[in-house]
C-alpha positions as CSV (number, residue, x, y, z in Angstrom):
1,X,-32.9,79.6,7.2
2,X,-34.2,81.5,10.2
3,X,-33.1,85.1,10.6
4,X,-30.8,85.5,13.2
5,X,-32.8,87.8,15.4
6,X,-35.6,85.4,15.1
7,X,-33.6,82.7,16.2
8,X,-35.4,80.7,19.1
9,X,-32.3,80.6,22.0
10,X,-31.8,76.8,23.9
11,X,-29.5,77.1,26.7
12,X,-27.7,73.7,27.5
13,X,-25.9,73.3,30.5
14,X,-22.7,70.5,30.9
15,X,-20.6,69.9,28.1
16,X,-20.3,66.1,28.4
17,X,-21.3,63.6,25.9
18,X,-25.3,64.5,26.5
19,X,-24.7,67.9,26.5
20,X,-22.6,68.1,22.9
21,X,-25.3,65.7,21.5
22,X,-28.2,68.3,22.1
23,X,-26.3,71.0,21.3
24,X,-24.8,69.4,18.2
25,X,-28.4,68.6,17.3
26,X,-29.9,71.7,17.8
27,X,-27.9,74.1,16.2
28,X,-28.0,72.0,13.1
29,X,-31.3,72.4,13.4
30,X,-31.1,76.7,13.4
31,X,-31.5,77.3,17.0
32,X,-29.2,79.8,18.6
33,X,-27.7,77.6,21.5
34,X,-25.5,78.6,24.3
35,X,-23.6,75.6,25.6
36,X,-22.4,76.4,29.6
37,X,-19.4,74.1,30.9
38,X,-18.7,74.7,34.6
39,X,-15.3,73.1,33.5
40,X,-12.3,75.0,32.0
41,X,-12.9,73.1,28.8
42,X,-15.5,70.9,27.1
43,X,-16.1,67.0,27.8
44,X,-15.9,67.3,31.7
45,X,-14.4,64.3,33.3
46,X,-14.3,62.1,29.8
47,X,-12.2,64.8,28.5
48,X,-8.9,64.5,29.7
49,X,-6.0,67.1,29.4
50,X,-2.4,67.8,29.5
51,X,0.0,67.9,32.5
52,X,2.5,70.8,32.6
53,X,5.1,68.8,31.3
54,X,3.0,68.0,28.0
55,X,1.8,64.7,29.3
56,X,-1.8,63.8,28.6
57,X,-3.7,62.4,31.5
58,X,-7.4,61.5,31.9
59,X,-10.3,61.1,34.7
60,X,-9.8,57.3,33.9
61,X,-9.7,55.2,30.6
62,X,-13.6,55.1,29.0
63,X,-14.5,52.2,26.8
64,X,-16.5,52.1,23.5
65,X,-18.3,48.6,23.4
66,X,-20.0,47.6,20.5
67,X,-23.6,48.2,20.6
68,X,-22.5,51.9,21.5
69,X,-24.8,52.3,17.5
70,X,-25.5,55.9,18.1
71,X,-21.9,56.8,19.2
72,X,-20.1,54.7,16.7
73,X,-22.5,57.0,14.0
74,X,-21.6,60.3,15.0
75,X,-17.9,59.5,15.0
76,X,-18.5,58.5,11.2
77,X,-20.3,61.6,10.8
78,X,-17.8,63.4,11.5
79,X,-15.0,61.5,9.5
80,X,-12.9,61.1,12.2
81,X,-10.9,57.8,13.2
82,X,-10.5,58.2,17.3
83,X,-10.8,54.5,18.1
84,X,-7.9,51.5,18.2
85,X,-8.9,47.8,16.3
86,X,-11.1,45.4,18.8
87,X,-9.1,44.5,21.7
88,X,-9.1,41.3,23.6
89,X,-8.9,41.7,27.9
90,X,-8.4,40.1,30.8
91,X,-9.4,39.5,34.2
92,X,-7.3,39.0,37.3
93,X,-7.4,38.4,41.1
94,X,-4.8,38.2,43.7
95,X,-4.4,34.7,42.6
96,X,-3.5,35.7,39.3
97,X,-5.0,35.2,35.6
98,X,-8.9,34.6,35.9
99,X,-10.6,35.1,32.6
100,X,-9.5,35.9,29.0
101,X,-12.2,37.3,26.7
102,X,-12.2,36.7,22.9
103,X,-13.2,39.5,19.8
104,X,-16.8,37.6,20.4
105,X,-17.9,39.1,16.8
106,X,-14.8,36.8,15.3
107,X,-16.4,33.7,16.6
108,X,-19.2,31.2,15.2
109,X,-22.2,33.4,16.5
110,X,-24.3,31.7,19.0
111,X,-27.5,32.1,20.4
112,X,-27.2,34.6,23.2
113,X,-26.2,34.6,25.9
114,X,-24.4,30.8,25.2
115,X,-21.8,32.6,22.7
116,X,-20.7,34.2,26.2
117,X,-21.0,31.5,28.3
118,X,-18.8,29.2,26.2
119,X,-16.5,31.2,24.6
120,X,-15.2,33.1,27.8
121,X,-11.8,31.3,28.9
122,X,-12.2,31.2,32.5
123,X,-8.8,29.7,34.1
124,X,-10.1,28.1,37.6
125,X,-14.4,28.7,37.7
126,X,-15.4,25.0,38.1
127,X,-18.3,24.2,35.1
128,X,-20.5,23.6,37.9
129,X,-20.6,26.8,39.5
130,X,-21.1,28.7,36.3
131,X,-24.1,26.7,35.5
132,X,-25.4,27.9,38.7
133,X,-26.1,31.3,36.6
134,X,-28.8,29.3,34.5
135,X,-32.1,30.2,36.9
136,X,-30.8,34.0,36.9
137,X,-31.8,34.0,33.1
138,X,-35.6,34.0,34.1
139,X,-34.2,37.4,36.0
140,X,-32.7,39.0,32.6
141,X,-35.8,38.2,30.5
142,X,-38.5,39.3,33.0
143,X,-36.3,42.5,33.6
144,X,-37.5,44.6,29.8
145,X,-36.5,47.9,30.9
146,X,-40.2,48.9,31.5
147,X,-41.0,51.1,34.4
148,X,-43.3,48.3,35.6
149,X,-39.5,46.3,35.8
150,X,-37.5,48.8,37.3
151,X,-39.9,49.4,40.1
152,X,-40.2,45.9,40.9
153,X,-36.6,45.2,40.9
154,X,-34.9,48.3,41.7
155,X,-35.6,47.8,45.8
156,X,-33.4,44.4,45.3
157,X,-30.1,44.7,45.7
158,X,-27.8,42.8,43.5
159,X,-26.7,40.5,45.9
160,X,-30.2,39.5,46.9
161,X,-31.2,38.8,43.3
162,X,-28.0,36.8,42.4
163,X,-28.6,34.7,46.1
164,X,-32.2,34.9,45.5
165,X,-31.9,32.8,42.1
166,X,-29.3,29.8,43.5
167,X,-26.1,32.1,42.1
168,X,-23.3,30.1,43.4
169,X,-21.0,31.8,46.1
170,X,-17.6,31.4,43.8
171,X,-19.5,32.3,40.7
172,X,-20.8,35.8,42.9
173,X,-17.5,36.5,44.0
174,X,-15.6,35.9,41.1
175,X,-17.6,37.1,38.1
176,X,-20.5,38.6,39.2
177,X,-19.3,41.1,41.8
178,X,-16.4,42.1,39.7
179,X,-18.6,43.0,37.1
180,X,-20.4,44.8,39.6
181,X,-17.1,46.9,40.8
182,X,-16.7,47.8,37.3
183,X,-19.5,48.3,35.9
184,X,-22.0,49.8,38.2
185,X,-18.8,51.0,39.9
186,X,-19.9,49.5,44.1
187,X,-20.3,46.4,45.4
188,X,-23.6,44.7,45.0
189,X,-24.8,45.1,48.4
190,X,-24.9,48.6,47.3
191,X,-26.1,47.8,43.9
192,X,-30.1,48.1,42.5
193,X,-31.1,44.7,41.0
194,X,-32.8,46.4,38.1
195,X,-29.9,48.4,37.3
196,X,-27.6,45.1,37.5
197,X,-30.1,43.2,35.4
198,X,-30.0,46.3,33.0
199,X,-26.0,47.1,32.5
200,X,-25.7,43.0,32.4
201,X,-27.8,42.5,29.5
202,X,-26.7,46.0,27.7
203,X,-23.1,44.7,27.9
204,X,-22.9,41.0,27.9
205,X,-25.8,38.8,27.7
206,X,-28.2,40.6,24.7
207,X,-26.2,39.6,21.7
208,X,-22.9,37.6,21.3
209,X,-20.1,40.8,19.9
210,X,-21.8,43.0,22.9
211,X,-18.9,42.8,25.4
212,X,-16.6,43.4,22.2
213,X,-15.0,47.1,23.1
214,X,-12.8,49.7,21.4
215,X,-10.7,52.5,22.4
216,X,-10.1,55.9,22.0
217,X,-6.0,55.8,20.8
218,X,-5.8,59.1,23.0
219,X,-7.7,61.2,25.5
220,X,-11.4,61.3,24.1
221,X,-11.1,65.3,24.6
222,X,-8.3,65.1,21.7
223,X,-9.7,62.7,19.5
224,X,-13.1,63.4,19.8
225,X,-14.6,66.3,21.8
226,X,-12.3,68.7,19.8
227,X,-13.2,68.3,16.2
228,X,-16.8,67.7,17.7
229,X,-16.8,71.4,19.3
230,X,-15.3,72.5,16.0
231,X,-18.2,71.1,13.7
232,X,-20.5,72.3,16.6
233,X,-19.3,76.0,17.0
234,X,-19.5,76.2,13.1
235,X,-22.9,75.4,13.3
236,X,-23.5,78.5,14.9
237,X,-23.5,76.9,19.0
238,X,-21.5,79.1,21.4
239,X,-19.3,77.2,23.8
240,X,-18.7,78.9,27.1
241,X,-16.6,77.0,29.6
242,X,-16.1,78.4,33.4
243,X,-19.3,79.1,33.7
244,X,-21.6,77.5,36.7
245,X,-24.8,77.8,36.5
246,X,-26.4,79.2,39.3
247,X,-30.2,79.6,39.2
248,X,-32.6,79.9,36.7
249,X,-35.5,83.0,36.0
250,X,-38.8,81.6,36.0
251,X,-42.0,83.5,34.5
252,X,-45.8,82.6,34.6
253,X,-46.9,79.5,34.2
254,X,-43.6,77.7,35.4
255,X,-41.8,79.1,32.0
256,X,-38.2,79.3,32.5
257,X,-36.9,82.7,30.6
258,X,-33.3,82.4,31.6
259,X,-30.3,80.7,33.4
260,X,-28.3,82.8,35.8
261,X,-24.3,82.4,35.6
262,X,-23.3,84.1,38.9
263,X,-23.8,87.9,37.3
264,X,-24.2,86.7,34.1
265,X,-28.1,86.0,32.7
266,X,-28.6,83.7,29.3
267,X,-32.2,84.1,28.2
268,X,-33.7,80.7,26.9
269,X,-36.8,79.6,25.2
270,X,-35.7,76.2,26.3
271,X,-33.2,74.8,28.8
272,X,-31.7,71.5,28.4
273,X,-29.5,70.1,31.8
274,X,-26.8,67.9,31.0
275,X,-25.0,67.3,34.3
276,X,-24.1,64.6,36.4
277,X,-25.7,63.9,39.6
278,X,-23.0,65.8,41.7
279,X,-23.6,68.1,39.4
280,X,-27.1,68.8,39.3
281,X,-27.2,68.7,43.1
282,X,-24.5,71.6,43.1
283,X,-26.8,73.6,40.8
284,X,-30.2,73.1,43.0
285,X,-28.1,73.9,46.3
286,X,-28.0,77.6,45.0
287,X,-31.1,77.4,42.9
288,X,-34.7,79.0,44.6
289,X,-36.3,77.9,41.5
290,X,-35.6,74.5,41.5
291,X,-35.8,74.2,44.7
292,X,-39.2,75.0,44.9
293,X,-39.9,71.4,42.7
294,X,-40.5,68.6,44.9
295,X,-38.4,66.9,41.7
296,X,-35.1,68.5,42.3
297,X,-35.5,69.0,46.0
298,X,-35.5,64.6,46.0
299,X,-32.2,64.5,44.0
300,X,-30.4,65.3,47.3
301,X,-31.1,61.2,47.6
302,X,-29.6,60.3,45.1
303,X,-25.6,59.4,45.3
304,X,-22.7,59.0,43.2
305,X,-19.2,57.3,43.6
306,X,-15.7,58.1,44.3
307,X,-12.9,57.1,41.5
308,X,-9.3,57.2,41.6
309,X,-7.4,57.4,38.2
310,X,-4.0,56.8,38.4
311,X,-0.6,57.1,35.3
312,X,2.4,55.5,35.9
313,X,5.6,55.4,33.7
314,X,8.2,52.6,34.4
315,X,11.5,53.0,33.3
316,X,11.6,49.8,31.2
317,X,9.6,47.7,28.5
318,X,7.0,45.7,30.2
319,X,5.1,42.6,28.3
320,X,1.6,43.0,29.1
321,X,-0.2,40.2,27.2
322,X,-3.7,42.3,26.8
323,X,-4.4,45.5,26.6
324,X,-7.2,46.0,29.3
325,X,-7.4,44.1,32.3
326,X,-10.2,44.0,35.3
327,X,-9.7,43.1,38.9
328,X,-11.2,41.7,41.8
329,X,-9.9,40.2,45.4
330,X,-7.6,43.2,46.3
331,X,-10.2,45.2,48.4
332,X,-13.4,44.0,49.3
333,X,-15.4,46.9,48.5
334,X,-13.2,48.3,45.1
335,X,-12.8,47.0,41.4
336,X,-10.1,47.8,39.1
337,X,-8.8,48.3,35.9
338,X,-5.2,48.8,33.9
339,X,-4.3,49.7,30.8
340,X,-1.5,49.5,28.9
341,X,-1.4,52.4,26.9
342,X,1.5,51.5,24.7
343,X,-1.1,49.4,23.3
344,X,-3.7,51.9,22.8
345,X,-2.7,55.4,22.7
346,X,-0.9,57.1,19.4
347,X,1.4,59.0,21.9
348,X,2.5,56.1,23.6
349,X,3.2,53.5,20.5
350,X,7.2,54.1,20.1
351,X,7.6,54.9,24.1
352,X,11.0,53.1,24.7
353,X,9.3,52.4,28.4
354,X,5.9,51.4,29.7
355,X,3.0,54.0,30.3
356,X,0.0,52.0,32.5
357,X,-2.9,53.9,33.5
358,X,-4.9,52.1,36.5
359,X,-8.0,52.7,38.1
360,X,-10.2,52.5,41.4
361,X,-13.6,52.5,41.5
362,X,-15.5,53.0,44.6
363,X,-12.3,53.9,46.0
364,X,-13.6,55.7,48.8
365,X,-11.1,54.2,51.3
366,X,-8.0,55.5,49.0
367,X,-9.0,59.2,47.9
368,X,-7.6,60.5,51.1
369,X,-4.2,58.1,50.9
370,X,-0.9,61.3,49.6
371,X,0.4,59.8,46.1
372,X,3.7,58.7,48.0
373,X,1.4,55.9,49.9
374,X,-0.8,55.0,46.6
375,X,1.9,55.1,43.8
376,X,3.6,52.1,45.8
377,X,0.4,49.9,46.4
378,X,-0.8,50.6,42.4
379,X,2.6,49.1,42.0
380,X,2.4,46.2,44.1
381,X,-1.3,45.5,42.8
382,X,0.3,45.5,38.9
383,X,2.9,43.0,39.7
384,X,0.7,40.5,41.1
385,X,-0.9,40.0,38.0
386,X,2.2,40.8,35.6
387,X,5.3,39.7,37.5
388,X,7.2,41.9,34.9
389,X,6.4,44.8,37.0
390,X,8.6,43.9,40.3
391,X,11.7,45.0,38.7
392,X,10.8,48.1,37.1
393,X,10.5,51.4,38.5
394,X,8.3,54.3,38.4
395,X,10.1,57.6,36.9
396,X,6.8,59.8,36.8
397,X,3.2,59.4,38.1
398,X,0.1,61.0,38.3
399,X,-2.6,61.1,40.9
400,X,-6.0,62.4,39.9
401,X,-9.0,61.8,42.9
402,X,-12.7,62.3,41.7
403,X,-14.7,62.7,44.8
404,X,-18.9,61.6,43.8
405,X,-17.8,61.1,40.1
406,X,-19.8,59.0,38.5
407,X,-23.7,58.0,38.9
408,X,-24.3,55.4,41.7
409,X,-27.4,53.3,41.3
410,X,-28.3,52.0,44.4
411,X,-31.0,50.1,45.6
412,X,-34.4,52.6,45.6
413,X,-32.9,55.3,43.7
414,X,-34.8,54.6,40.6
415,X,-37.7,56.6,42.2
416,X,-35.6,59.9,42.5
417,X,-34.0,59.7,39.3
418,X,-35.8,62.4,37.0
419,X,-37.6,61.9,33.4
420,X,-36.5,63.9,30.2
421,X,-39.9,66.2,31.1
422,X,-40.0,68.3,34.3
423,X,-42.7,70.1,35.3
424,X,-41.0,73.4,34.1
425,X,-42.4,73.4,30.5
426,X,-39.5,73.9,28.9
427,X,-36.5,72.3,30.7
428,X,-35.6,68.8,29.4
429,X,-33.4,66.6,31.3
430,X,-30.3,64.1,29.9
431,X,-27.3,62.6,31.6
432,X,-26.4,58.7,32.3
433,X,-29.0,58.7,35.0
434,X,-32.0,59.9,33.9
435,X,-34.7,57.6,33.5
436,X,-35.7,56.6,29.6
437,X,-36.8,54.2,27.7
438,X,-34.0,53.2,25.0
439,X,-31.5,50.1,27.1
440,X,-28.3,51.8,26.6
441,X,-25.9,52.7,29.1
442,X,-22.6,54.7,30.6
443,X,-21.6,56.7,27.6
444,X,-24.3,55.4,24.9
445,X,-27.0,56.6,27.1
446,X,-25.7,60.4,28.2
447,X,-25.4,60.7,24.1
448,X,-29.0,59.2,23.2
449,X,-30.4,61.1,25.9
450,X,-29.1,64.4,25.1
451,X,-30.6,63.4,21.6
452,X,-33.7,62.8,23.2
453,X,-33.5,66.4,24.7
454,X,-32.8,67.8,21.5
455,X,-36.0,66.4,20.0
456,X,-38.4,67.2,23.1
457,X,-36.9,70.6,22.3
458,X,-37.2,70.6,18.7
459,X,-41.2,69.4,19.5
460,X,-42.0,71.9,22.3
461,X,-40.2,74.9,20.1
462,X,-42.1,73.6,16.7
463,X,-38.9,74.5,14.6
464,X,-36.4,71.6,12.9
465,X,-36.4,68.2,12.4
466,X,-36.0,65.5,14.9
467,X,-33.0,63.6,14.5
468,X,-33.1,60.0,14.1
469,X,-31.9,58.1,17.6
470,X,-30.7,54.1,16.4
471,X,-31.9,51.8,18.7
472,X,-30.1,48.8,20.4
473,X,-30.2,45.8,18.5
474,X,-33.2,44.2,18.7
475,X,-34.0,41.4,21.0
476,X,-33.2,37.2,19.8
477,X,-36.3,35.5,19.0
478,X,-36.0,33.2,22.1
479,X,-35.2,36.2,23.9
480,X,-38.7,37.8,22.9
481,X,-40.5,34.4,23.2
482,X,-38.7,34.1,26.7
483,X,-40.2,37.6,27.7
484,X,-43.3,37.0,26.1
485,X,-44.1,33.4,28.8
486,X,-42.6,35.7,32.0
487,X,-45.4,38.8,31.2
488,X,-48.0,36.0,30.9
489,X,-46.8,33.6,34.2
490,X,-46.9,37.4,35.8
491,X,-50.4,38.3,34.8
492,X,-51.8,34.6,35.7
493,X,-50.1,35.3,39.1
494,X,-51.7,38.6,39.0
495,X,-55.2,37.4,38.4
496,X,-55.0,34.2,40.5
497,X,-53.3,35.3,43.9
498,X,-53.7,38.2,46.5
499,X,-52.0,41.1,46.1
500,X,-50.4,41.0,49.9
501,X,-46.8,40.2,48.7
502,X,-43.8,43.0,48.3
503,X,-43.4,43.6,45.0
């Protein structure tokens, strides 16, 4: 074991899920790790926490789908059991029931993505306009996550691709935009095309159980983050929340020595940033350092997206056939979710009434609405899809608005988005958003890349052991022989026409 005074120090900063996963790592490993949360509390906006009255609200529901491998191994790791059975969901518009999803994993297991495309239950989407989808499949296996693919799709929007390859206009605006609202959390006008092509095949079309989903039976702060800080601070890591970084103290040869906290200075061998894009942009408004790097100065280009996460109690028992639910139709420009959290939280299981948690995504236009103007429209928008609402009433609420919450991939932002490297020596990036290598996303990706960190740390230090990152499931053999004929029809077209043509 290293002696204590020779203890090389690593100073994280954001307690999220890539945050935790470097520091989890690293003090395993013997480092002497400070972990700074700008929060009152660890997990930032996955957390959740407890009203005055005892009640546990979150910054909106978070799902655990199942090629989240890495995840899904840590949780074993640490011998905890946070997450409910494999749930079935549902989709719904204005019109009412659209779609109803089976446990994929249950069924005969198909080639991908046909298991998908036949076993889906789709309600009123005519046969005809979901084979329209068929030419976008050239899209998804000439899209491999390279940096060669993102730079050629990521000036696309999504709307222009799925137009582009003969999408039909029902099948765009009743699957593939709400997937959109959802999932990349805008519209997709405001959506990158390699982004789309990347959270599509991630979730749904790379392997027949991948839109399966879990999860957590209570806030993930409770269930997870908790014992997670527990095993981590007895590792030796210490966990400071309510403190915002500030700056950092650079030496020669663009060596970072420290990280300022207002008065406070943390000296570092190493510096790994684990923030969101709001975030990050927050800490290079008051940084001189960083703001001397071309790199962080371009971040201010980079956008993220409002979210509006809303708990209602109803003063009566409320049969909800499935437990999460997706919509589209009410607002043009904003998707939605509900939960019914009888069904999934612990807390909830023997409430005598119902507890729903619903919410907005790129719910710009609402964040400004008081809760006596949004409680009655989240109403409204339930009992359209679950007519069981309209006779119950709300007997306590709660309104939480997240201005710029989560990471907005729009079209050309791919540039701007920063590497684990930076050209300070020794700072690592992670986070949702930066740019790497390994085809996970949303939650999966801020863990494997504050692994990543971890080992570019572990590497540049020379102390420790790497730890071992799973990868996603490899590709289907006609997938890989799919990719294989697009790379060579792109280097014939390479070698055979003129180069004059927008990539």
């Amino acid at each position: 074991m290293i002696e204590e005074s020779q203890k090389k120090r690593v100073v994280v900063v954001g307690a999220g899920w890539a945050g935790l996963g470097a520091t989890y790592h690293l003090a395993k490993q013997g480092y002497d790790v400070t972990l700074l949360e700008a929060g009152p509390y660890p997990g930032g906006l996955v957390a959740g926490w407890k009203t005055g009255a005892g009640k546990s609200v979150e910054a909106g529901i978070h799902g655990f789908w199942y090629p989240y491998r890495n995840i899904f191994s840590l949780v074993n790791e640490l011998g905890i059991n946070p997450f409910t059975t494999w749930t079935r969901s549902s989709q719904y518009s204005p019109a009412g029931l659209e779609v109803t999803s089976p446990i994929f994993q249950d069924l005969p297991r198909l080639p991908a993505p046909l298991g998908t495309f036949l076993y889906t239950q789709f309600q009123r989407l005519p046969i005809a306009d979901r084979l329209s989808a068929l030419p976008l499949l050239y899209a998804v296996a000439d899209f491999d996550n390279s940096d060669e693919a993102w730079r050629r799709y990521d000036f696309v929007t999504a709307r222009e691709l799925f137009k582009d390859f003969g999408v039909s206009a029902r099948l765009y605006r009743e699957a593939f935009e709400p997937m959109l609202l959802v999932g990349l959390f805008a519209p997709g006008e405001q959506c990158s095309a390699a982004a789309t092509l990347g959270m599509l095949y991630f979730f749904i079309l790379a392997h027949q159980p991948d839109f399966d989903v879990v999860w957590c039976r209570g806030t993930v702060g409770e269930k997870i983050f908790r014992p997670w800080v527990e095993r981590i601070e007895k590792a030796g890591a210490r966990v400071l929340p309510k403190h915002r970084v500030t700056d950092l103290i650079v030496g020669s040869n663009e060596h970072v020595k420290g990280v300022v906290c207002g008065d406070e200075v943390f000296d570092a061998d190493a510096v790994v940033f684990a923030v969101g894009i709001t975030g990050m942009q927050k800490i290079v408004s008051t940084s001189a350092s960083l703001q001397s790097h071309e790199e962080f100065r371009n971040l201010s280009n980079l956008g993220a997206i409002d979210v509006l996460a809303t708990r209602l109690w109803f003063d009566s028992k409320i049969d909800i056939p499935r437990p999460s639910n997706a919509c589209f139709g009410f607002d043009a420009t904003t998707g939605w979710t509900f939960f019914d959290l009888n069904a999934l939280h612990d807390e909830y299981h023997h409430e005598p009434a119902t507890v729903i948690e619903a919410d907005f995504y790129h719910a710009n236009q609402f964040v400004s609405m008081s809760d006596e103007e949004i409680i009655p429209k989240v109403q409204h928008y339930l009992e359209t899809c679950v007519p069981g609402f309209r006779e119950a009433k709300v007997i306590d609420s709660s309104v939480i608005r997240l201005p710029k919450a989560v990471t907005h991939f729009a079209p050309g932002s791919y540039r701007h988005m920063l590497p684990a490297k930076t050209s300070f020596e020794n700072v690592f990036m992670s986070g949702d958003w930066i740019v790497n290598r390994h085809g996970s996303w949303s939650q999966e990706k801020a863990y494997v890349t504050g692994l990543e960190a971890a080992n570019l740390v572990v590497s540049y230090l020379g102390e420790g052991t790497p730890t071992v990152i799973l990868p996603v499931e490899e590709d289907e053999m006609h997938i890989q022989v799919a990719r294989s004929l697009t790379q060579t029809v792109r280097n014939i077209g390479k070698s055979i026409l003129p180069n004059f043509w927008l990539p």
